[in-house]
Phi, psi and omega in degrees: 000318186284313179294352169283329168291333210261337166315275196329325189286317216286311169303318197262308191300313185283023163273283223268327170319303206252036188252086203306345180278336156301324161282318207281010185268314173305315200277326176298331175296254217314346150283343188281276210317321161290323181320300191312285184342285175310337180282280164356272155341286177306336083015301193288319173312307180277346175302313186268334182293272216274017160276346189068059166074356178278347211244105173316066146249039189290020185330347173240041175270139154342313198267344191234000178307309197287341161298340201272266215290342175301307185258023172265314177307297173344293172320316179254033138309320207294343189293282195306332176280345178282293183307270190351289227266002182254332180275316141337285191284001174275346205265308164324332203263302224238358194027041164308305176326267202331304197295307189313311207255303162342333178274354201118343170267149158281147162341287210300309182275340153294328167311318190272346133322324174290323189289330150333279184308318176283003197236323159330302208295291172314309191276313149023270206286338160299329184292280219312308181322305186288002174246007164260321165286316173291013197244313175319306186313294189321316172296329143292004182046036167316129157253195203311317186303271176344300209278340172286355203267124172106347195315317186322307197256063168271321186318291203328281187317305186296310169311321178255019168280295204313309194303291189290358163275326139320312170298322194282357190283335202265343193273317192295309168303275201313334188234351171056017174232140167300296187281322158308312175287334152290322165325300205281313182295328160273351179295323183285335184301290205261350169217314179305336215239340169285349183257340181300308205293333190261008159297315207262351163275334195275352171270306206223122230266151197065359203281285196285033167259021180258354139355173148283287172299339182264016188230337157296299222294342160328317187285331163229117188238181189332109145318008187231342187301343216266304224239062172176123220286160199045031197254359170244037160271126178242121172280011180231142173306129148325344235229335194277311172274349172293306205291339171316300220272312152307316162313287236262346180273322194289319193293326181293289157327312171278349180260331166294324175291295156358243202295017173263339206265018162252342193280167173261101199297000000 
């Protein structure tokens, strides 16, 4: 099994070492996700300079650094998920997928390749997250105790990379063209699933934070909601919205292996 991952890793790493759009997708996450974070910061910084420190914009406190950059962070999933689902659709594009399994890999082992490349993906972006919040900590002259309080929601950001990356692996299967599946895929991110949730509120109030994205993003919200009335009430338990969201990484994951291992190459 392990010389069977390590073929396989061995396999995506030669498609990808010399495929420049794959670094330059890397570098743009990592300049957007520190920009923000720093736009952010910097902001905050000038907010207490002129209430002179009176006003709770503290967004980088012990209790809210790692929630903060978590959903500061957030926005520049969609990059990675944009690279996925262009990697995805080239095996389709170049009928590599065809060529791959004709040689000899199973469905079943190309699927766990893809996934490889997404859990590659994933941890990318959590190392990076977790070394802009502790360099953020540091600037707050925070110490080691202060920067664990809030630690949870480092889970919460992977779990919601894991979602959206699952989403986006499942649109690159179901539809094998890039630009229809990045279209549909940014439609669903940024207007279809906000125009559901707020339909499925108006039946039953909280009802669409059960949502994929919405039952992460829930878990990670607005750093500014505190200064807004009711804005730090949540109607779903965390603990409630994890296992949501989990059902939804497993359902995702088993509908991708499905249907590729149904699809007609």
């Amino acid at each position: 099994m392990a010389m069977r991952m390590k073929l396989l890793l061995q396999l995506e790493w030669g498609k990808l070492r010399k495929y420049r759009t794959f670094w330059v997708f890397l570098i743009l996450f990592a300049v957007t996700l520190t920009g923000i974070n720093a736009v952010l910061y910097s902001a905050q910084e000038r907010l207490l300079t002129a209430s002179a420190g009176q006003a709770d914009l503290h967004l980088f406190s012990p209790e809210r650094l790692w929630s903060t950059t978590a959903w500061a962070s957030g926005f520049s999933v969609l990059v990675l998920g944009l690279l996925l689902i262009v990697l995805v659709t080239n095996e389709f594009s170049f009928k590599t997928h065809r060529q791959e399994v004709m040689e000899g890999l199973t469905r079943g082992q190309f699927m766990a390749a893809k996934w490889m490349v997404a859990g590659g993906l994933m941890l990318y972006a959590w190392v990076l997250y977790v070394i802009v919040t502790l360099i953020i900590g540091s600037l707050n002259d925070l110490s080691p105790g202060d920067m664990t309080s809030g630690i949870r929601f480092g889970g919460y950001f992977l779990l919601k990379i894991a979602v959206s990356f699952s989403i986006a692996l499942i649109f690159a299967l179901w539809l094998k063209r890039s630009g229809l599946a990045i279209v549909l895929y940014l439609l669903y991110v940024l207007l279809l699933e906000g125009i559901l949730g707020f339909v499925l509120n108006r039946v039953t109030d909280g009802l669409g934070d059960f949502l994929p994205l919405k039952s992460t993003g829930t878990l990670i919200s607005n750093p500014a909601a505190h200064l807004l009335p009711g804005g730090d009430y949540a109607y779903v338990a965390p603990w409630l919205l994890v296992l949501v969201a989990v059902a939804y990484l497993v359902i995702f994951i088993t509908g991708s292996i499905v249907s590729f291992r149904r699809a007609d190459l």
